[in-house]
N, C-alpha and C positions, 0 to 999 in steps of 0.2 A: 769739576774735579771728580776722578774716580772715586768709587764706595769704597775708601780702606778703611781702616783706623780704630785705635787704642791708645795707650800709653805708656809713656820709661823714664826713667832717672839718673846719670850719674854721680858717682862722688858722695855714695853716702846717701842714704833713706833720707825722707825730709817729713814733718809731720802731715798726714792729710785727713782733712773732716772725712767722712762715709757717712753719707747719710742713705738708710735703707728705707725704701719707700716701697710698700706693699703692695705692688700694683701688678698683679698678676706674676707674684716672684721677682718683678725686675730689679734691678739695682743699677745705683747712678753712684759716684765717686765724685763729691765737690773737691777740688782741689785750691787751694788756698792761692790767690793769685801771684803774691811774691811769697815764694818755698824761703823756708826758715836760712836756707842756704843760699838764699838772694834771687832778684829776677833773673827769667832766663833758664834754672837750673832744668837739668832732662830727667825726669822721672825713671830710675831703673829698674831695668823690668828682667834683673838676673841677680838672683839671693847673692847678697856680697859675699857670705860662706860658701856657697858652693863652688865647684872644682870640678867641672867637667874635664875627662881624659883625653888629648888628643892621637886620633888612630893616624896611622902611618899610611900619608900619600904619597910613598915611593914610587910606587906602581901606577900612580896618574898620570897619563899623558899630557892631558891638557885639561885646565876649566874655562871652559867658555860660559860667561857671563853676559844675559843676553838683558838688553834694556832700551830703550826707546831715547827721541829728542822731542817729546810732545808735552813735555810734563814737567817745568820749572817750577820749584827751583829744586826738583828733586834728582831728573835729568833732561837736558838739553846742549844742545851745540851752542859752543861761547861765540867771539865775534870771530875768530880765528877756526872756526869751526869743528876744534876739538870737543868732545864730549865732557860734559863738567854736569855738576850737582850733587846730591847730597846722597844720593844712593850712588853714583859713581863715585866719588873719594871715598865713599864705606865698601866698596868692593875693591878698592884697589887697595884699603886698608886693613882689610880684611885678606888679600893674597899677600901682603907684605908678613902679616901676624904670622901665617900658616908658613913662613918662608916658602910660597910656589908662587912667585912675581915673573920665574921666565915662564910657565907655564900659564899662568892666566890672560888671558884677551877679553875684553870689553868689547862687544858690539853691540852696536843700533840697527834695531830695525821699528817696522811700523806698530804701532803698540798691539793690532789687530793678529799681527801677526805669530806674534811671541808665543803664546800658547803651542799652534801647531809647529812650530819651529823646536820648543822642546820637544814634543813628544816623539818629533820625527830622528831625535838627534842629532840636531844642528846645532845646542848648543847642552850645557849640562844646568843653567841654574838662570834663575830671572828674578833681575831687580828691577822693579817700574809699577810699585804702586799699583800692584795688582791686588785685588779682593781677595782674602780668603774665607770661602763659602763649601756647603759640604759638597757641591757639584765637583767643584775642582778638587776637595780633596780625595774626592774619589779618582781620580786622576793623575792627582800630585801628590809628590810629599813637598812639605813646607819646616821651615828651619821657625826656630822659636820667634814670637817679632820682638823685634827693634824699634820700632815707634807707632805715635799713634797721632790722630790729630783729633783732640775734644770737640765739643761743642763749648760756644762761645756767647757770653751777652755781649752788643756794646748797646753805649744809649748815646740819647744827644745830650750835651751837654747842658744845654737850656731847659731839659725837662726840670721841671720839680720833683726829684724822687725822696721823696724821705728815707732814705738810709740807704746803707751798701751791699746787700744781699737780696738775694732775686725774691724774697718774699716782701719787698720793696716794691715788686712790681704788680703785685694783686689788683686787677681790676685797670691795668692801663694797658694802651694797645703795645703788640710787641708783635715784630712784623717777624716771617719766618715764610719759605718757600713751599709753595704748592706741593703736596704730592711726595716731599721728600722726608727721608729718615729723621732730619731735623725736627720736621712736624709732626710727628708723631710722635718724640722724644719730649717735644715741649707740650703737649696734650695730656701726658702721661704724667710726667715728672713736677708740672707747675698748672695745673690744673686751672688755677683763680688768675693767671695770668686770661687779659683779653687777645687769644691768637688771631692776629690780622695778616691774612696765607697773601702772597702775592705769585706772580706767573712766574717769575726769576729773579738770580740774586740781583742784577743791577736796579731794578725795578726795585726791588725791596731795601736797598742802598740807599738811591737816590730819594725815598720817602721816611727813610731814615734821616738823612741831610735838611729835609726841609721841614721837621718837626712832623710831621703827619701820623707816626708813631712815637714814642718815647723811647722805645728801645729793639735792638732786632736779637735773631737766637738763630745763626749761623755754624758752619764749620770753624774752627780754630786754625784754621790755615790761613783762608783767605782773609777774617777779619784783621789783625794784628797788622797785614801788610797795608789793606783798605783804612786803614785809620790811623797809622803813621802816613798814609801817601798824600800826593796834594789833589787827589778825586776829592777826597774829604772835606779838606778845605778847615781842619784841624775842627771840625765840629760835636766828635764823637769819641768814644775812649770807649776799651774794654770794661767791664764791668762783672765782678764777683766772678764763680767758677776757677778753674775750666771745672767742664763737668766729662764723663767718661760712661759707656754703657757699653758691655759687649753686646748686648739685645740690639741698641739700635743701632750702633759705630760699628760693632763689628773687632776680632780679634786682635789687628792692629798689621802694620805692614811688616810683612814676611819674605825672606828668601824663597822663591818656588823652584821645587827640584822634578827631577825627572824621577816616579819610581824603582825602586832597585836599586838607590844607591847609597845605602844608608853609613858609608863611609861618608862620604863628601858631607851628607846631611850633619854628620857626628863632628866634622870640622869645622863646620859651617857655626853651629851650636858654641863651640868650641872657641872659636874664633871672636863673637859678638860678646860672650862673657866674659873673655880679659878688655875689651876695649871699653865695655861698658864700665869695668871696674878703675880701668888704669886712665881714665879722662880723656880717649880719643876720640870716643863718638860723642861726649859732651862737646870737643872742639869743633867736630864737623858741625855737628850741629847749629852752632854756635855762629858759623860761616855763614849758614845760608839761611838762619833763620835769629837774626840781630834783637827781636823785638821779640823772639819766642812765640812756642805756642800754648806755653805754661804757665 
């Protein structure tokens, strides 16, 4: 999976622990697995008070919305080969809001290619789960984000844990990948946990499944789908969190614009705070991701 991720909410704030952990300034965000407002809900990440102005894109010819088919279930080509996912119905939700639906076009290209495809103006704006890091923003501008995806416990079932919070886990092995943001997220944040690194995530799955750890400490994307599916084999369940760091996750997934164009940017802006507010991107949401990542 791509390095995106953060987090958002609609329909209303829901209560969440923060717990600040002094580890060289960092901060992690436990979020309460079922939000007071039921499983499922989307964390908002646009103050219900605020009221941003929308500027006038009379004068727009066209937005070209540029995004890829490598990246389910955010986007990819369905079996009819139209483009679908969940950055794709937030873009075409988002040019219906703005009313410029005859103006805007979705297209696909290779995810490798997207970058230079903005800045050559090919297209004006890209959805696809791209990173936002200071390199690109010195490059790009970027619309506020829209989601995120935590970090995730699940365990197995059969372990013996004494209780429901990841201080539960002190001193038992919890499996988590080589090398990656995760692990050094889990090194930081849960210290007394025993981290047992494997090469990859299927690797670290499959020794999940067969008890060889008690629990793993993944992205919040992939696990939800990994342990509702039948790889699983129903042996495993989420457990406490989600947890959130812009240190090691990173800002959260963003619209990336082409510089200069800080109309579009201001619509864009514009556009994701009434959906956020009025229950649209909870729906999308909702679509593509049944089991949540919250």
């Amino acid at each position: 999976m791509r390095p995106v991720i953060a987090s958002p909410k609609t329909r209303g704030f829901f209560n969440l622990l923060q717990l600040c952990l002094v580890a060289g300034g960092l901060f992690v965000a436990a979020l309460p697995a079922a939000a007071a407002e039921g499983e499922g809900t989307l964390p908002l990440m646009f103050d219900a008070r605020e009221r941003l102005s929308r500027p006038d894109l009379s004068t727009l010819v066209r937005v070209r919305i540029l995004t890829s088919i490598d990246f389910p279930p955010f986007n990819f080509a369905d079996q009819t080969g139209r483009l679908s996912g969940f950055n794709v119905d937030l873009a075409r939700e988002i040019c219906t809001e703005l009313k410029i639906e005859a103006k805007c076009q979705i297209q696909a290209l290779p995810f490798g290619e997207l970058e230079k495809a903005l800045e050559s103006g090919a297209g004006e704006a890209a959805m696809a789960g791209i990173a936002v890091t200071a390199e690109r923003r010195n490059r790009f501008a970027f619309s506020r984000p829209y989601l995120g995806v935590p970090a995730r416990f699940a365990r197995n079932l059969s372990a013996r844990i004494g209780g429901d919070t990841a201080a539960a886990l002190a001193g038992r092995p919890v499996g988590v990948v080589r090398g990656t943001a995760h692990e050094l997220m889990l090194k930081a944040f849960f210290p007394k946990v025993a981290a047992t690194p494997f090469d990859n995530a299927d690797a670290m799955l499959e020794a999940l499944k067969a008890g060889k750890v008690d629990a793993v400490f993944s992205d919040g994307l992939r696990l939800p789908f990994w342990v509702a599916g039948e790889t699983s084999a129903r042996c495993c369940a989420l457990f406490d969190g989600p947890y959130l760091s812009q240190k090691f996750l990173g800002e959260g997934l963003a619209i990336m614009l082409r510089r200069g164009d800080p109309v579009l940017g201001q619509a864009l802006d514009q556009a994701l705070g009434v959906l956020s507010r009025n229950g649209r991107l909870q729906d999308i949401y909702l679509r593509y991701f049944p089991n949540g990542l919250y």
